[in-house]
C-alpha positions as CSV (number, residue, x, y, z in Angstrom):
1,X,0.0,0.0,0.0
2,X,2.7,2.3,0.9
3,X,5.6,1.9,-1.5
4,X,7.8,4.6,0.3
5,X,9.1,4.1,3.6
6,X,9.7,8.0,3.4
7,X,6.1,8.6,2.7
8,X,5.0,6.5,5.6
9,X,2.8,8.2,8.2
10,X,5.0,9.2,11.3
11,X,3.1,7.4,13.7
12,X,4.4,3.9,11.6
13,X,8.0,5.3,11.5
14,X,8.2,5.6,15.6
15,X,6.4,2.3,16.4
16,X,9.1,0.4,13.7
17,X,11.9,2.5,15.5
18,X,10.7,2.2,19.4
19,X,14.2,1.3,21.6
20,X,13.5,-2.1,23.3
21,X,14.1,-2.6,27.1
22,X,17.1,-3.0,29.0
23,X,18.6,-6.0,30.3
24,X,19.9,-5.7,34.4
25,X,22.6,-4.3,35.0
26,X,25.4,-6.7,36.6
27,X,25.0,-5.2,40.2
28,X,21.4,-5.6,40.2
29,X,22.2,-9.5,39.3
30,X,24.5,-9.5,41.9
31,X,21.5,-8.0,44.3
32,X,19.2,-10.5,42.9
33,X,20.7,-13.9,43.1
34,X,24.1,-13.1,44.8
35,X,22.7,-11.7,48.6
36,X,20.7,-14.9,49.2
37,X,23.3,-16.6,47.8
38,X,25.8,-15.3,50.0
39,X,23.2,-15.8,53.0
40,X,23.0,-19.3,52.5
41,X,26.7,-19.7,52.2
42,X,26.8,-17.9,55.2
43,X,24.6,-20.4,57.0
44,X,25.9,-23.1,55.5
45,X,29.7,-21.4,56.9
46,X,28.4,-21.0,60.3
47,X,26.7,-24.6,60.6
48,X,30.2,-26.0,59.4
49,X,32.1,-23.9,61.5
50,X,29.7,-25.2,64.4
51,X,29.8,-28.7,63.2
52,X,33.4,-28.3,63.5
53,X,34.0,-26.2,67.4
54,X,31.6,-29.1,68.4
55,X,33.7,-32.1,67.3
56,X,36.8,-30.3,68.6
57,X,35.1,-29.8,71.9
58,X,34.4,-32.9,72.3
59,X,37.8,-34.6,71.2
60,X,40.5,-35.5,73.0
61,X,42.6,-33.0,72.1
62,X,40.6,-30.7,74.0
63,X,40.1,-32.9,76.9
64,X,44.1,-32.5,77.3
65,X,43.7,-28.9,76.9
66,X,41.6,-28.5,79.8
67,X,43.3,-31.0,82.1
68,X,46.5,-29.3,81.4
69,X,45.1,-26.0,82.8
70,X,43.4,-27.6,85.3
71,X,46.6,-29.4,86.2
72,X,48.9,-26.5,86.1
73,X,46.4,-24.1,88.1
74,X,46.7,-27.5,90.9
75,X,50.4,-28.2,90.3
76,X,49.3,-31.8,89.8
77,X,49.2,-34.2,87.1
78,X,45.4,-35.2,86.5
79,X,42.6,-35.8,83.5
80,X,39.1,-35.5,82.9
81,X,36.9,-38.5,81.4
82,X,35.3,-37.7,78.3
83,X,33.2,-34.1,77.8
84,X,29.8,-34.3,77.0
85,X,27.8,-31.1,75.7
86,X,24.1,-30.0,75.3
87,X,24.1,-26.7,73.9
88,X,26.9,-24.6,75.6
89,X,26.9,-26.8,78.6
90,X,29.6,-29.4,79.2
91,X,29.5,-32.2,81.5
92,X,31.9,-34.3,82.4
93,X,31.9,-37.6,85.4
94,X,34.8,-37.1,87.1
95,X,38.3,-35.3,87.2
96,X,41.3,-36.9,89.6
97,X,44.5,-35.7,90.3
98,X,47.5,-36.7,91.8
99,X,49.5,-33.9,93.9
100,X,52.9,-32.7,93.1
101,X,55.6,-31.7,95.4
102,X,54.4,-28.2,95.1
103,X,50.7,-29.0,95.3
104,X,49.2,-29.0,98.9
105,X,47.7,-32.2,98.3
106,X,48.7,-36.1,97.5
107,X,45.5,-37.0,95.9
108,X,42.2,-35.4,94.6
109,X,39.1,-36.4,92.8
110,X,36.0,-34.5,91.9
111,X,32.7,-36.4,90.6
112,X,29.9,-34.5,88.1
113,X,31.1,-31.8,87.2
114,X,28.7,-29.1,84.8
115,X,29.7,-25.9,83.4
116,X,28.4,-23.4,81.0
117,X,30.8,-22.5,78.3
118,X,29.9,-18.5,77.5
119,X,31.1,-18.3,73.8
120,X,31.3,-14.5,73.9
121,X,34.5,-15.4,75.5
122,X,36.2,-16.4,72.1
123,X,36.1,-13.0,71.6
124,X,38.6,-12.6,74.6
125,X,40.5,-15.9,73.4
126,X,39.5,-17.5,76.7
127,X,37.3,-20.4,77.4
128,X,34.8,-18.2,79.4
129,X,32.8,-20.3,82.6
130,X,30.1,-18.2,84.1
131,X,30.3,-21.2,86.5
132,X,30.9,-24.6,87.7
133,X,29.0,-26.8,89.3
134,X,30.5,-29.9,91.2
135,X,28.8,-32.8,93.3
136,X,31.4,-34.1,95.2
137,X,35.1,-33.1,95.8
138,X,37.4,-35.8,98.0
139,X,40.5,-34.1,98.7
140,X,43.4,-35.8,100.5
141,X,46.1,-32.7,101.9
142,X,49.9,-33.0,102.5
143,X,52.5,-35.9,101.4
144,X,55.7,-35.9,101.3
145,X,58.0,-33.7,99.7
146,X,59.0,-34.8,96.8
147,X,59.8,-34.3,93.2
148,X,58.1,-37.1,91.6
149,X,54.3,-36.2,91.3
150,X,51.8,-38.9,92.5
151,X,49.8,-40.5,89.7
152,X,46.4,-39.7,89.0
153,X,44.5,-42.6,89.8
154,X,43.2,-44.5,86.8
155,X,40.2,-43.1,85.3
156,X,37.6,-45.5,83.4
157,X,38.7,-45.5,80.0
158,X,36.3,-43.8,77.4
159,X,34.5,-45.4,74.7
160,X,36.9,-45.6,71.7
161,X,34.8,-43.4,69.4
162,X,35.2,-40.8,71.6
163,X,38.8,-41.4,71.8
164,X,39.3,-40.8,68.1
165,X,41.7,-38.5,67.1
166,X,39.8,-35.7,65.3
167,X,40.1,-35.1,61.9
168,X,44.0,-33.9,60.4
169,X,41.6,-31.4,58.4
170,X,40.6,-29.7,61.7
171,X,43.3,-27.2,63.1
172,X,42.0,-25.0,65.9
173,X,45.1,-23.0,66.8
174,X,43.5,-19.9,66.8
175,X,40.9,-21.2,69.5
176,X,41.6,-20.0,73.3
177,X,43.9,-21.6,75.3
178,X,43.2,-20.3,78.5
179,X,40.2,-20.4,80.9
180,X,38.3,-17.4,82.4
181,X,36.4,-19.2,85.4
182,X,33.5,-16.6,87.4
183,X,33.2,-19.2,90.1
184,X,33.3,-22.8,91.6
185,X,30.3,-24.4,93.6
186,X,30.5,-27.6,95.5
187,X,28.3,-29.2,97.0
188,X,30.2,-31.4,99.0
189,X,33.4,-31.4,99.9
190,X,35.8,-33.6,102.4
191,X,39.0,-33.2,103.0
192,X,41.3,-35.7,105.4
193,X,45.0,-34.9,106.4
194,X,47.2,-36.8,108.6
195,X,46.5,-40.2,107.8
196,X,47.4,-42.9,109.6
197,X,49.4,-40.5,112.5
198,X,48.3,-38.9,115.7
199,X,46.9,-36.0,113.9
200,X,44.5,-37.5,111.7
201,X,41.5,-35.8,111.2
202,X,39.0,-34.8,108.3
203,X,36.5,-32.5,107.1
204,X,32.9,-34.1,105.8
205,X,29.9,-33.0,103.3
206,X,30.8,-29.2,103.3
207,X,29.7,-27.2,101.0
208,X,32.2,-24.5,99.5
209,X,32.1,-21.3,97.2
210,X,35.0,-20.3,95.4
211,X,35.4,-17.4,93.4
212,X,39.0,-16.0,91.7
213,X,40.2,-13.0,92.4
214,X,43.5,-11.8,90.8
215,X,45.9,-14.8,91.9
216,X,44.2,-15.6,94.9
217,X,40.6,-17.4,95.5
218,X,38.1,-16.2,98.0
219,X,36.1,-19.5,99.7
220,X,33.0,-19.0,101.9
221,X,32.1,-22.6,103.4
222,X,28.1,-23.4,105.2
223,X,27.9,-26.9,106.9
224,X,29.6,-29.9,107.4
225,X,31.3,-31.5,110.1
226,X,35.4,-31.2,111.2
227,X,37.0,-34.2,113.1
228,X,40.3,-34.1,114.8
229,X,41.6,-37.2,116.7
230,X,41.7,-36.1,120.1
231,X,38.9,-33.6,120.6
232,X,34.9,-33.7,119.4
233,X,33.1,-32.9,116.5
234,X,32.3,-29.6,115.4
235,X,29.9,-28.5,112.9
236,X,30.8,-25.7,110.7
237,X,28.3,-22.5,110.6
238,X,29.9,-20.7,108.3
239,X,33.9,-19.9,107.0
240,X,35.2,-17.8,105.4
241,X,38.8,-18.1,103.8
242,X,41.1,-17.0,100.6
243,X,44.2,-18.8,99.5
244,X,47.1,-17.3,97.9
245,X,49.4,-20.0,97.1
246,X,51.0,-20.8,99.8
247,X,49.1,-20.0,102.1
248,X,45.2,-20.5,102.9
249,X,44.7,-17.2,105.4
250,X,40.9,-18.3,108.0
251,X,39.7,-15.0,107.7
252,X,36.6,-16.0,109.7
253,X,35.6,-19.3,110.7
254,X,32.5,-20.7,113.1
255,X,32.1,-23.7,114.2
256,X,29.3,-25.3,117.0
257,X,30.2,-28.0,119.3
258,X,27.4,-29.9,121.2
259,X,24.4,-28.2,122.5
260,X,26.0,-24.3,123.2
261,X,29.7,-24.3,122.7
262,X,31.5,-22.4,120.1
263,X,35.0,-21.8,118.5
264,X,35.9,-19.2,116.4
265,X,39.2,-20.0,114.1
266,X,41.5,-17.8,112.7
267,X,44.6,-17.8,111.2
268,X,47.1,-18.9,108.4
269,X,48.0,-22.5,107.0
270,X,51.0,-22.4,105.0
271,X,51.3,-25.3,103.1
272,X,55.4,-24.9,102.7
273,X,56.0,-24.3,105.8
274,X,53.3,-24.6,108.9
275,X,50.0,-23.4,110.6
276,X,49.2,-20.7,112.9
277,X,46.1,-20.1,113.9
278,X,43.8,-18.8,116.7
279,X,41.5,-20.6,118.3
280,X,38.5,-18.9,120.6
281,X,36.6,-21.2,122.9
282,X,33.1,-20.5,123.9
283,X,31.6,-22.9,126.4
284,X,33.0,-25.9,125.0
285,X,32.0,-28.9,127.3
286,X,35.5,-30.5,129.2
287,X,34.4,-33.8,128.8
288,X,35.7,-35.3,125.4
289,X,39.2,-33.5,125.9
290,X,40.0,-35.6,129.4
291,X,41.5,-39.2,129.8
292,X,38.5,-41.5,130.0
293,X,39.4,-42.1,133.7
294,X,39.2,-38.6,134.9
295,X,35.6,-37.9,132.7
296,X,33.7,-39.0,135.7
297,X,35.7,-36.9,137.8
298,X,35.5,-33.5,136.1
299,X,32.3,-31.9,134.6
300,X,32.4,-28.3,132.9
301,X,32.8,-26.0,130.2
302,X,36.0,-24.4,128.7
303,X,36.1,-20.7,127.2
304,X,39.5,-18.9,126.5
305,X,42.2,-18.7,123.2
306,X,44.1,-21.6,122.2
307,X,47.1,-20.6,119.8
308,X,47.9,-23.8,117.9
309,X,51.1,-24.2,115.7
310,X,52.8,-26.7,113.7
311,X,55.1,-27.5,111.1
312,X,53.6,-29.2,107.7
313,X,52.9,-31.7,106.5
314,X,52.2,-32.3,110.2
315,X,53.1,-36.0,111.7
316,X,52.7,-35.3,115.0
317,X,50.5,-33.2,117.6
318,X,50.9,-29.6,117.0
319,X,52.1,-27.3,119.8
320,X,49.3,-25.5,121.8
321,X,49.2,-22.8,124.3
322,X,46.6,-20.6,125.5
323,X,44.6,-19.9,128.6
324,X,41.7,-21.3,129.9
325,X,38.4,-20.9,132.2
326,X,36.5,-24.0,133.3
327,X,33.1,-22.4,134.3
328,X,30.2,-24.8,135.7
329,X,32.9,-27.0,137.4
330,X,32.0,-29.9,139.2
331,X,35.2,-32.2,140.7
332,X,34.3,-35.8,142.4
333,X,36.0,-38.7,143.5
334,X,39.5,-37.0,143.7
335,X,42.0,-39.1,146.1
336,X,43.3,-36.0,147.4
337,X,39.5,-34.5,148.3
338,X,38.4,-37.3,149.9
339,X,40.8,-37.5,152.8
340,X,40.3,-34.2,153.5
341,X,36.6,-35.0,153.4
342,X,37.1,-37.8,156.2
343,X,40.1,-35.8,157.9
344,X,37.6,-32.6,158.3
345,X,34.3,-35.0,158.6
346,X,32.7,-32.2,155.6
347,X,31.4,-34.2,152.7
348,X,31.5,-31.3,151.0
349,X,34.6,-32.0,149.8
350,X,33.5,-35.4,148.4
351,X,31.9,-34.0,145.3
352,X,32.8,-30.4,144.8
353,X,30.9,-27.3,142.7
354,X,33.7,-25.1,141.6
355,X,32.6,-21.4,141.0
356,X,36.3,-20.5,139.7
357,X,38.5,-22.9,137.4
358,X,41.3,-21.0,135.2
359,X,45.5,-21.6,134.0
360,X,47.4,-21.0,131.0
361,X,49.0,-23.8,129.8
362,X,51.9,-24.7,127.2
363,X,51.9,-28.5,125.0
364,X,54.9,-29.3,123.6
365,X,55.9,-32.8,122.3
366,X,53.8,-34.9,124.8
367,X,54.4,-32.6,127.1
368,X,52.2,-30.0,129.0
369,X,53.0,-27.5,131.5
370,X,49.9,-25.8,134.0
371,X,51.1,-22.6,135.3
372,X,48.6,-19.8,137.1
373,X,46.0,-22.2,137.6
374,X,43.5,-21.4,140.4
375,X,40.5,-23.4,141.6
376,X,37.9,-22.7,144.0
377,X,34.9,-23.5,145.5
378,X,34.3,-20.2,147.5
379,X,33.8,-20.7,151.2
380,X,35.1,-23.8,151.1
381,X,38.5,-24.7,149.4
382,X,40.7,-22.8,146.8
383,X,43.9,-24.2,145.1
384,X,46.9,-21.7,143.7
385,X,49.4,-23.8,141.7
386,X,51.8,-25.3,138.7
387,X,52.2,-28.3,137.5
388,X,53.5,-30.7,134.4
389,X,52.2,-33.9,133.1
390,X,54.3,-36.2,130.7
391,X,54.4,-39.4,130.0
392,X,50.8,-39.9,131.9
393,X,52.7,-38.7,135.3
394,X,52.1,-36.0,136.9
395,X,54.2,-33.1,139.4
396,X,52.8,-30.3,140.5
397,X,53.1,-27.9,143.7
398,X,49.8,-26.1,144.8
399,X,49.0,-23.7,147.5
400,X,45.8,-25.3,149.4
401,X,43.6,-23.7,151.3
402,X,40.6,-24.1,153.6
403,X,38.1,-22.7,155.6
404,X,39.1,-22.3,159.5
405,X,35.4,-24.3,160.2
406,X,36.4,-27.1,158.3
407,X,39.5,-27.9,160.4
408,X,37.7,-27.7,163.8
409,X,37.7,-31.4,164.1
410,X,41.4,-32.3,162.9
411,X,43.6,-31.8,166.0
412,X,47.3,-29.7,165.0
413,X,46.1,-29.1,161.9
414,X,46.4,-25.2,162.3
415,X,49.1,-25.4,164.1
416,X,51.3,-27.8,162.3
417,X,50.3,-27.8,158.5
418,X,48.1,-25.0,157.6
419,X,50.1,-22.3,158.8
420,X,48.9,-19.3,157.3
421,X,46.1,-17.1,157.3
422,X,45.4,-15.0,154.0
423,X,41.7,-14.4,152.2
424,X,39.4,-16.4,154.4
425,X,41.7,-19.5,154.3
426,X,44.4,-21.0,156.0
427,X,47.3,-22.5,153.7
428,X,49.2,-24.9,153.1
429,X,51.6,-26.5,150.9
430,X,50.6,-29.6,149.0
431,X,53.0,-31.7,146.1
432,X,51.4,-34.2,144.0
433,X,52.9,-36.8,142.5
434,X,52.5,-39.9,140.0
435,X,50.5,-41.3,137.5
436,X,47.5,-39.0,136.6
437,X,45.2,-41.5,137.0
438,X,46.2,-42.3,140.9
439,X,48.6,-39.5,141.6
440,X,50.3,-39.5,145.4
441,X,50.0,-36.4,147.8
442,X,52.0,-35.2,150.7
443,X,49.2,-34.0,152.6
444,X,47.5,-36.9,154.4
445,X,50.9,-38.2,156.2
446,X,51.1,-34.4,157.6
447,X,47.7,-34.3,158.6
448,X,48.0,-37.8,160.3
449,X,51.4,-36.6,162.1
450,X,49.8,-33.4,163.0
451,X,47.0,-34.9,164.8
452,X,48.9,-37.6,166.6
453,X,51.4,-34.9,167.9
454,X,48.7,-33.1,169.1
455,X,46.5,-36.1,170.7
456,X,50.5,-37.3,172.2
457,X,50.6,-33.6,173.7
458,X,47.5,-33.2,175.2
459,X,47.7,-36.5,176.5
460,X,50.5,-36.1,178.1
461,X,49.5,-32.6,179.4
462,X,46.6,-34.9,181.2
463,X,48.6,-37.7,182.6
464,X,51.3,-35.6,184.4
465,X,48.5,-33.3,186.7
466,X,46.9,-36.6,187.4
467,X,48.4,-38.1,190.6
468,X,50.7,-41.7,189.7
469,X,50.7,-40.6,185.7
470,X,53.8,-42.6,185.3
471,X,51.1,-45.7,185.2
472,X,49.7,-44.2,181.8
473,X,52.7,-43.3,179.9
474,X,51.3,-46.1,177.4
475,X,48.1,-44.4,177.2
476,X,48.7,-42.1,174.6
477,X,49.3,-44.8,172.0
478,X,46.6,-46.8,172.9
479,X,44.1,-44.1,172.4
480,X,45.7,-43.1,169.0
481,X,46.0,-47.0,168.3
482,X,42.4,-47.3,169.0
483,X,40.6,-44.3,168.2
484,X,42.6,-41.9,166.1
485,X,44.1,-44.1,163.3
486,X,40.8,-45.3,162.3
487,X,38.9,-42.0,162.0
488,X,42.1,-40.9,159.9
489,X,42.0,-44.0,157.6
C-alpha cells in the first residue's frame, strides 16, 4: 500500500523505531541472586564452623587442653573422662588428680562436674565459665615432699569413638587456650590430712564457694562436720577463707560444738612451711578432751584462746598454748578431796561445785605445763598452783587452802600444816605426785602426824596433873591405836 518508507505516516515510522528494554545491570544480578546466595553460604559457613568447634570440643585434644590447665592451676598431674555437651553446657563424670611436690595435696578427685561455656568469651580468646558446678570433691592434703608427682589414679577408659583422634583437616590453633572461670560451687566437699598419725582428722559433706580474684581465691564454706583425733566434733556454721598460694589465710571461721559451745578459728595454713592459727573457745564442754578415767571426775565447760602451731605436713601433735576458764565446774572422786573430806568429817569435799577454774597452759611434744592455775569452790576450798604432766605422770606444787570451820575437828592441823592465814583460808603447801590417774600427795601423812602430835601432847598434858601418871605413859598410844588411826583412815 505504501511503497515509500519515506512517505510512511510518522506514527508507523516511531512504532518500527521504538528502543526495546534493558537487560539488568550486573550489580542488580548480583543483588538478585548473589545476597541470598551469600546468606546461604553464610549459614551453611556457620553450621560448618559449628559442626566443626563441636567435634573439637568434644575430642580428645581438647580434653588434654583442659586437664592441662586444670593441672597446672593445681600443680598436679590429672585428667578429665570424656566431655559431653548439650548446647553450651559441658558435663563431664569425674576429674582426679595426683599432687605434686608443690601441690598441697597427695591425691584429689572431683565427681559431676557441669559448666556453662559463655562463647562470647572467644572474643577474649579465653574459654569463658560463668560457672561450675561440682557434686562431690574428695580431697586428700599433704605428702611428702617430693619431686616425683603422684599418679592420678586410673580413670575409666572412654568409649573408643570418643577417643578418636579428630580429623587432620581440623586445626584449631587460633581457638583459646586459656580459661576465664566466674566461680566454683561444691556441693560437698571432704577433706582428710594426717593419715594414719596422731593427727588425723577430716572435714565431711561441706559445702564450699570459690570465686578468683587476681591470683588468689576467695572460699566461703556453710555446713559440714570437722573431726580431729583427740577432741569432738564440730559443725561448721559458716567460714570464710582465701588462698594465695602458699598460704590458705581463716579469715573467719564458726564452728558449733554440742548443745551451746563455740569456736571461732582464725589464722594462716602455710602449706610450705606450717599453721598458725587462733582458736577462741566458747563454752565448750570439758568432757571429750580428758582421759576416759578422769571424765567421771571432772564436769564443765571451757572458754578462753588456744594458739595452735605446727610444722607441715604435720606427723605429729601440734604445739598448743593458751589460757583457759572452766566455768560450771563440778570435781568428784578426787583421792586427794576425799581425805580431806574424812580428815575434816565435811562431805562437801567429796563431790565439789567449783565457781572458779582457770591456768594457762603450754603443750609441747607430749608434754604439758599448768602454770597460774586457780580453783575454787568459794567458802570452802581454793587451790593456787603449777604443775606438768608427761608421759601420763604427773608433778605439781599447789597452795591449798581451807576454811578455818572445816579444820575444827582435825587436831594440830592449824598449828602444824596450815600455817597461814590469807583471804578467808588457811594454807598450806601440797606436792602431787604420780601417774595421773592415781597421783600420790603429801598431805594426808602431815595431817595424820599433826593430829597424833597433838592427841600425844594433850595426852600427856593430862597424865602428868593426874596423881601416879607414870602408870599411863602407854596411854597415849593406845588411844591413837584405837581411836585416832581409824577415824584418819
Amino acid at each position: 500500500m505504501f511503497t515509500d518508507v519515506a512517505a510512511a505516516p510518522a506514527s508507523c515510522v516511531f512504532m518500527v523505531n521504538s528502543p526495546r528494554k534493558k537487560s539488568p545491570s550486573l550489580a542488580a544480578r548480583f543483588v538478585i541472586w548473589g545476597v541470598p546466595l551469600l546468606f546461604i553460604v553464610l549459614i551453611a559457613g556457620f553450621l560448618a564452623g559449628r559442626a566443626w568447634l563441636n567435634a573439637y570440643l568434644e575430642s580428645p585434644a581438647f580434653r588434654k587442653l583442659i586437664g592441662g590447665l586444670t593441672s597446672s592451676q593445681l600443680k598436679a598431674r590429672g585428667e578429665y573422662m570424656p566431655f559431653h555437651f548439650s548446647g553450651a553446657g559441658i558435663y563431664s563424670d569425674a576429674f582426679k588428680a595426683g599432687g605434686t611436690a608443690e601441690a598441697f595435696f597427695s591425691t584429689l578427685s572431683a565427681d559431676q562436674i557441669r559448666a556453662e561455656i559463655n562463647l562470647h568469651g572467644l572474643w577474649n580468646h579465653a574459654w569463658e565459665l560463668d560457672e561450675i558446678d561440682i557434686q562431690r570433691v574428695e580431697i586428700s592434703l599433704g605428702h611428702t615432699a617430693s619431686a616425683t608427682p603422684v599418679e592420678a589414679p586410673d580413670l575409666q577408659a572412654a568409649p573408643a569413638a570418643e577417643q578418636a583422634p579428630a580429623s587432620p583437616a581440623m586445626h584449631f590453633d587460633w581457638l583459646p587456650q586459656r580459661v576465664d572461670l566466674r566461680k566454683l560451687i561444691i556441693r560437698e566437699t571432704d577433706l582428710t590430712w594426717g593419715e594414719n598419725t596422731p593427727v588425723q582428722g577430716s572435714i565431711k559433706n561441706a559445702p564450699v564457694t570459690l570465686t578468683p580474684d587476681g591470683e588468689a581465691w576467695n572460699i566461703f564454706g556453710e555446713g559440714g562436720t570437722v573431726s580431729q583425733a583427740g577432741m569432738p566434733d564440730f559443725t561448721i556454721d559458716q567460714a570464710r577463707l582465701r588462698y594465695q598460694k602458699p598460704s590458705l589465710f581463716i579469715t573467719d571461721s564458726q564452728l558449733r560444738c554440742g548443745a551451746g559451745g563455740s569456736v571461732a578459728v582464725t589464722g594462716e595454713v602455710n602449706f610450705a612451711k606450717g599453721l598458725d592459727v587462733l582458736a577462741k573457745l566458747n563454752g565448750i564442754s570439758v568432757t571429750p578432751f580428758l582421759r576416759e578415767d578422769w571424765r567421771a571426775k571432772l564436769k564443765g565447760n571451757l572458754s578462753g584462746d588456744l594458739k595452735i602451731r605446727a610444722p607441715l605436713p604435720m606427723q605429729n601433735a601440734p604445739s598448743v598454748e593458751g589460757s583457759l576458764t572452766l566455768n560450771q565446774g563440778e570435781l568428784e572422786a578426787l583421792p586427794v578431796l576425799d581425805q580431806i573430806a574424812t580428815f575434816t568429817r565435811t562431805q562437801q569435799f567429796r563431790q565439789i561445785s567449783l565457781s572458779k577454774v582457770s591456768g594457762d597452759f603450754t603443750y609441747a611434744a607430749g608434754k604439758t605445763t599448768v602454770t597460774s592455775f586457780v580453783a575454787e569452790s568459794a567458802g570452802l576450798i581454793r587451790t593456787e598452783g603449777a604443775f606438768v604432766i608427761q608421759n601420763s605422770l604427773i608433778d605439781g606444787t599447789f597452795q591449798v587452802g581451807v576454811t578455818p570451820s572445816c579444820l575444827q575437828w582435825l587436831p594440830g592441823s592449824q598449828e602444824k600444816v596450815f600455817t597461814v592465814s590469807r583471804d578467808g583460808y588457811l594454807w598450806t603447801t601440797v606436792r602431787l605426785t604420780g601417774p595421773v590417774d592415781n597421783p600420790k600427795e603429801d598431805l594426808s601423812p602431815r595431817l595424820v602426824a599433826a593430829a597424833t602430835g597433838a592427841v600425844i601432847d594433850t595426852v600427856n598434858g593430862v597424865i602428868q596433873q593426874v596423881p601416879g601418871g607414870d602408870n599411863l605413859k602407854d596411854a597415849p598410844k593406845k588411844l591413837i591405836d584405837d581411836f585416832l588411826t581409824p577415824l584418819l583412815k
